[in-house]
C-alpha positions in Angstrom: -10.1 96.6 135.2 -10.4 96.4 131.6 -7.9 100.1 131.7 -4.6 98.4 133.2 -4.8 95.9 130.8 -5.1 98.3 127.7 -2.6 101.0 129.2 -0.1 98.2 129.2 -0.3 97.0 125.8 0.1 100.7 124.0 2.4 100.8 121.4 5.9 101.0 122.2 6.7 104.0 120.0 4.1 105.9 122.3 6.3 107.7 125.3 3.0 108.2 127.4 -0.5 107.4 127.3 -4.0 109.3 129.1 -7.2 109.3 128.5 -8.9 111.8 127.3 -12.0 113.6 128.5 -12.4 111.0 131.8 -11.4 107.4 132.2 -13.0 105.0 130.0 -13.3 101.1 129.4 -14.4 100.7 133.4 -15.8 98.0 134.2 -17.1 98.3 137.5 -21.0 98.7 137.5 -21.0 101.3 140.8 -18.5 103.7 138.7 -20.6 104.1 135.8 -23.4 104.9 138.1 -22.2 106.8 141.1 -19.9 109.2 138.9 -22.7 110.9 136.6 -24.6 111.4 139.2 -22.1 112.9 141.1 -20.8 115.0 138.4 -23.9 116.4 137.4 -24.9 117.0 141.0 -21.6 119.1 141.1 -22.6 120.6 138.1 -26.1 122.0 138.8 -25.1 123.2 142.7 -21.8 125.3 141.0 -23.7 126.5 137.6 -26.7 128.3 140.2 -24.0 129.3 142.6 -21.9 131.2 140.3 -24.5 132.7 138.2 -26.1 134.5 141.5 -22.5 135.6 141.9 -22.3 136.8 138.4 -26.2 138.6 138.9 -25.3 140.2 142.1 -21.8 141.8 140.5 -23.6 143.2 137.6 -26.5 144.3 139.7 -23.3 146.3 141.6 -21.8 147.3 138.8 -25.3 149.0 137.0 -25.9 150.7 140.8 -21.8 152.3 140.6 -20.8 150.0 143.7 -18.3 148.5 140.9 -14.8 148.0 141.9 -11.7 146.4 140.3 -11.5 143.1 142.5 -15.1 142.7 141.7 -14.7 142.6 137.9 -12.2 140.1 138.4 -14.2 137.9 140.5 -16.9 138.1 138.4 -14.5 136.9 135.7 -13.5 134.0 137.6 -17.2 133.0 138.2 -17.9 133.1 134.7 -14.4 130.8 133.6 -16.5 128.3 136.7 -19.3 128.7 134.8 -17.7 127.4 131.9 -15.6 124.7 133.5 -19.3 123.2 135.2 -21.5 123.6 131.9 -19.0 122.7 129.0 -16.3 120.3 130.4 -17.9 118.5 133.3 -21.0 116.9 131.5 -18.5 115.4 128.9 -16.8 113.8 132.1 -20.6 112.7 133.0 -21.6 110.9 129.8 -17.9 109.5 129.3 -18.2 107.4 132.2 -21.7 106.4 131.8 -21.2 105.2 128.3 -17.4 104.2 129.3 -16.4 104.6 125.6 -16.2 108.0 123.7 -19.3 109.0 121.4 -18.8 112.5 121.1 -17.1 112.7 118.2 -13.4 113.6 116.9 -13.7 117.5 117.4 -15.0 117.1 121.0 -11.9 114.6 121.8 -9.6 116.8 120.4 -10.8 120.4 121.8 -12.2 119.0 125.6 -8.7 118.5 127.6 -7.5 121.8 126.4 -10.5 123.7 126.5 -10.3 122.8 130.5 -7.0 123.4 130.8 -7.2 126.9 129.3 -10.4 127.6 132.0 -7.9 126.2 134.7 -5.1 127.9 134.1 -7.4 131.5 133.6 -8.4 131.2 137.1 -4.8 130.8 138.4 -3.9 133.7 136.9 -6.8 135.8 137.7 -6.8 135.0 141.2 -2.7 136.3 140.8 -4.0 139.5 139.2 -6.6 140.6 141.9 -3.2 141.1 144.1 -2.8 144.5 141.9 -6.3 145.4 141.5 -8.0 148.0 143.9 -11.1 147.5 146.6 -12.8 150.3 146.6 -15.3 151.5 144.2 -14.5 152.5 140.6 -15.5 155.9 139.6 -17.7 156.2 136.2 -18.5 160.1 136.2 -18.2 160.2 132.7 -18.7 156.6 131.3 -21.6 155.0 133.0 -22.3 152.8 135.5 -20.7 149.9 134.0 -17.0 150.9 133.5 -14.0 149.2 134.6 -10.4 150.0 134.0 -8.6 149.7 130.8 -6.1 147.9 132.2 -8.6 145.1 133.3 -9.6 144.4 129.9 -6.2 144.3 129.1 -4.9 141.6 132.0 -8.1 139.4 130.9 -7.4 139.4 127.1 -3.8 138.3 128.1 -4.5 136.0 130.7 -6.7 134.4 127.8 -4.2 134.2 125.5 -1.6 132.4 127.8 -4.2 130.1 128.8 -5.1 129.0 125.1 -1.8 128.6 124.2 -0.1 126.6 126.8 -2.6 123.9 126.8 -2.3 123.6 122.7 -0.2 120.0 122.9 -3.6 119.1 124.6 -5.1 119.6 121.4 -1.9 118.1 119.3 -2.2 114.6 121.1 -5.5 114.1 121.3 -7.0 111.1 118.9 -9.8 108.6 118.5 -8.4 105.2 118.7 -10.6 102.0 117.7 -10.1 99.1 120.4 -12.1 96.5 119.4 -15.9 97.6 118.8 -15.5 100.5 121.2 -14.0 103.9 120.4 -11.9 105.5 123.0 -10.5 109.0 123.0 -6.9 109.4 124.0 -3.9 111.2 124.1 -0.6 109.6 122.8 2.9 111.7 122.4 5.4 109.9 120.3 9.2 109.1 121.7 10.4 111.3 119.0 8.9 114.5 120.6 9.6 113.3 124.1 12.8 115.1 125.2 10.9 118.4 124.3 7.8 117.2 125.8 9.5 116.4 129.1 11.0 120.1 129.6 7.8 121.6 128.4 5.7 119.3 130.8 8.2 120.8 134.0 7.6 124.0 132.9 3.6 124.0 132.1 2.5 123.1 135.2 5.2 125.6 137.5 4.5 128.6 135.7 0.2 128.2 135.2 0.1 127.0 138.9 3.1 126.5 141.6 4.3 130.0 140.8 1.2 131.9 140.9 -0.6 130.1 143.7 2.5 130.3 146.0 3.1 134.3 145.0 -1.0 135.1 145.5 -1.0 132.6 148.9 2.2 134.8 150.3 1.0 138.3 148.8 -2.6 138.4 150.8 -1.1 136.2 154.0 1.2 139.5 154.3 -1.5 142.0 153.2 -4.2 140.8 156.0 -1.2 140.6 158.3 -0.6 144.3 157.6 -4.4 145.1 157.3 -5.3 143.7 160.8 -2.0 145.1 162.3 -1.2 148.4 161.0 -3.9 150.1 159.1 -6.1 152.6 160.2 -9.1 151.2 159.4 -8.4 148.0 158.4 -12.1 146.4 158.3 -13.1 146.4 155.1 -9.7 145.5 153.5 -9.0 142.8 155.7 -12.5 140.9 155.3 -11.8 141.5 151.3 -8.3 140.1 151.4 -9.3 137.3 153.7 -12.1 136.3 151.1 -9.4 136.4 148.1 -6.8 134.3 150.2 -9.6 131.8 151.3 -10.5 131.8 147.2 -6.5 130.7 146.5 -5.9 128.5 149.1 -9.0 126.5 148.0 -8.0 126.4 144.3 -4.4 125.6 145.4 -5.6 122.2 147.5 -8.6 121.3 145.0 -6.5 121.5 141.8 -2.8 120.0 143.6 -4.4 116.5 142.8 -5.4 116.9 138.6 -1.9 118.7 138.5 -0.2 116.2 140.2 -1.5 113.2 138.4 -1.4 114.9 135.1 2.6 115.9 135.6 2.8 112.2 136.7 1.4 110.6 133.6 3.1 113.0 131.5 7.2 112.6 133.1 6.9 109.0 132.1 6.6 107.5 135.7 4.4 104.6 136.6 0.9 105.1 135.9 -1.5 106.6 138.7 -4.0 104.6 140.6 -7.3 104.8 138.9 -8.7 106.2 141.8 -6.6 108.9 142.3 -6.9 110.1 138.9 -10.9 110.0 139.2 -10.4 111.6 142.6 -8.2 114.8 141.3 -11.1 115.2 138.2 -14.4 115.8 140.7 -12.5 117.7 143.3 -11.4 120.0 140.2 -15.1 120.5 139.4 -16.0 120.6 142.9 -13.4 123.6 143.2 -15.8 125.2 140.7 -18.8 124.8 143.1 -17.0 125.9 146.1 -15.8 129.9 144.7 -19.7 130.8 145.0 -19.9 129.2 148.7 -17.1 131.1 149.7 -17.9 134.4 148.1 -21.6 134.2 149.7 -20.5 133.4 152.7 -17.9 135.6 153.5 -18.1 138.7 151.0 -20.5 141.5 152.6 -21.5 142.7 149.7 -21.9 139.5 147.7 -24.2 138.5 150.7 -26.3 141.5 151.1 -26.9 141.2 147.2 -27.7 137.9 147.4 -30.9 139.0 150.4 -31.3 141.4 148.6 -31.9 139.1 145.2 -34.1 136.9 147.7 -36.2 139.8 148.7 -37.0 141.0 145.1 -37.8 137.3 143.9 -40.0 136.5 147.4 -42.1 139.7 146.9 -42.4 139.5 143.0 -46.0 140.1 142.0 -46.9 141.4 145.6 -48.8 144.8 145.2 -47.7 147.1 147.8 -50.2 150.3 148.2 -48.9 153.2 150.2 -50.8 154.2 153.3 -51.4 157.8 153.9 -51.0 158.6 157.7 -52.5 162.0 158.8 -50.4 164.1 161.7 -52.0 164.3 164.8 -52.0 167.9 166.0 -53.1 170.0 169.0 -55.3 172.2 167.3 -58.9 172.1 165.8 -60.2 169.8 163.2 -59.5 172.5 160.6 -56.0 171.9 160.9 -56.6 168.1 160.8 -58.5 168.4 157.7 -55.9 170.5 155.8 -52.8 167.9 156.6 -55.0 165.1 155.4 -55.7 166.8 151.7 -52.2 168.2 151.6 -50.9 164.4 152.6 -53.4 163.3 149.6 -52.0 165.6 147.1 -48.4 164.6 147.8 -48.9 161.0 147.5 -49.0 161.5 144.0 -53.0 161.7 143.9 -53.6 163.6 140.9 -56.2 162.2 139.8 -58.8 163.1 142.2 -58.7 167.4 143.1 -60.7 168.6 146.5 -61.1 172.0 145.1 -64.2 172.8 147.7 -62.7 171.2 150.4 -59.9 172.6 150.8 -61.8 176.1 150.0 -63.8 175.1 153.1 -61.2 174.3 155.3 -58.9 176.9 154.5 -61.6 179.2 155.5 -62.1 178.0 158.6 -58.2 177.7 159.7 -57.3 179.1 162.6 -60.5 180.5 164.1 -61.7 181.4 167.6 -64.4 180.8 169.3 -66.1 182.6 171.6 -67.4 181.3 174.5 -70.8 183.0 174.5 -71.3 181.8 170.4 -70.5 178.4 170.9 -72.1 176.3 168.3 -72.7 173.1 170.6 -73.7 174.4 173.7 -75.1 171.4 175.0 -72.0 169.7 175.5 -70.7 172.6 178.6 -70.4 170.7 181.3 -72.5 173.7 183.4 -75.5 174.0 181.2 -75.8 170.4 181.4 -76.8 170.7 184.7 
């Protein structure tokens, strides 16, 4: 491949050297091919998944069924929904065109714009350990409030995430190699030493440390839900969910960590394949959050019928029947129901001002045996 050959003459002043924004200068005709497709395939499946993840928690949140864990999730499937709609389809056209063509301010803002998404869902997935399962209350503030201290753990969260992926940004050029244009990330020896702490430290504290402390935190909490709590239902399918959500970003993402800590320690470079490997499972990780939450979150699952019902039926007109009570008495009684049934369906439009007159008169009557009006129907003067 055209790529081992050009990561082995980069300058010698460089200490590493990546790629930036997916592999480039491949020459294999399958590649070029098979990973758009695939990408984009990723891409569609995840972006629909998430958003009816994102309808049905606002739907939830607008009916007061809001709770804590469920503004956080609904976090996390909007930083998936950026992930699959801003950083995968630059993967997609990088390896179809297997050169860079987006430009200088894409190159330089694309590696860390995913790393910030990445490291956000760590560390929301580590702060739903504190946040509360049951419904918020909003007597006061509407149907859409969430705590304060939410808002507060998701503007930090933001903030760490932007800022440790800023050397992203720092290393990230456009380098001419022959007619082509490749984007790429170069640190020079003199920053190395720095570099090298900062690279041991970046990847332990956005995603060894919280992964392994959320993993532990809800094994223990469903250990204690099943086991000891009263009623331990509910809170044990919810933390089940959540530990099923980090164990699934822990495997999916160990691979783009892994291969990204060993470009940038300075060890040998990383089969090709592995490195193209770690980059779709860390979108597919993206498509799988929506999967799990349908699946195995009630209420994300009867939200979602319930989302299929109202799109099904859209358009249908649906006209109430009015069923009249069957009684024991005479057809005066009969009569009455079915008027008073009319009037409470919301019939205003039409009054019965006679008929009920008529029948109201004749409610309850008697009738004698001698003065009946239909004598021809007694069974003895019929014969």
């Amino acid at each position: 491949m055209l790529f081992s050959a050009f990561a082995s003459s980069v300058k010698t002043n460089v200490s590493f050297f990546d790629f930036v924004g997916g592999v480039q200068l491949l020459q294999r005709g399958d590649t070029r091919t098979a990973m758009p497709v695939l990408l984009i395939g990723i891409c569609v499946s995840g972006a629909v998944g998430n958003l009816l993840v994102l309808l049905i928690f606002i739907r939830d949140f607008r009916n007061g069924r809001g709770s804590e864990v469920k503004a956080l999730l609904a976090s996390l499937a909007s930083t998936d929904l950026a992930i699959l709609l801003l950083c995968a389809p630059v993967r997609a056209v990088t390896y179809y065109k297997q050169t860079w063509t987006l430009g200088s301010f894409v190159c330089s803002t694309t590696d860390w714009f995913q790393h910030s998404c990445v490291v956000a869902k760590t560390l929301i997935l580590a702060v739903t350990t504190r946040a509360k399962h049951t419904l918020v209350p909003s007597p006061a503030r509407g149907a859409l409030y969430t705590p304060t201290w939410i808002h507060g753990a998701l503007a930090f969260i933001w903030i760490v995430s932007m800022i440790f992926p800023i050397p992203q940004m720092l290393f990230a050029s456009l380098v001419q190699h022959g007619r082509n244009t490749i984007c790429v990330s170069e640190m020079p020896v003199c920053a190395s030493d720095f570099m090298s702490l900062f690279y041991k430290i970046y990847p332990t504290a956005t995603f060894v440390v919280p992964v392994i402390f959320t993993l532990a935190y809800y094994t223990k909490t469903l250990h204690t839900a099943v086991n000891h709590a009263p009623s331990p239902q509910h809170q044990s399918k919810v933390t089940l969910v959540l530990l099923c959500l980090s164990g699934a970003l822990g495997l999916m993402l160990l691979p783009e960590w892994g291969t990204f800590t060993w470009i940038r320690l300075g060890y040998n470079k990383p089969p090709v394949g592995l490195i193209i490997f770690a980059q779709v499972l860390l979108y597919a990780c993206s498509s799988v959050s929506p999967v799990i939450l349908m699946t195995m979150y009630d209420d994300v699952r009867q939200g979602l019928i319930t989302i299929w019902f109202i799109a099904t039926c859209r358009g249908s007109k649906h006209v109430p029947s009015i069923k009249c009570q069957t009684t024991d008495g005479n057809g005066a009684e009969v009569g009455s129901n079915a008027v008073a049934n009319a009037v409470s369906a919301g019939d205003t439009e039409k009054t019965f001002p006679d008929v009920e007159h008529f029948w109201t008169g004749r409610r309850n009557t008697n009738v004698e045996e001698e003065q009946d009006p239909v004598p021809w129907e007694r069974e003895e003067k019929m014969l």
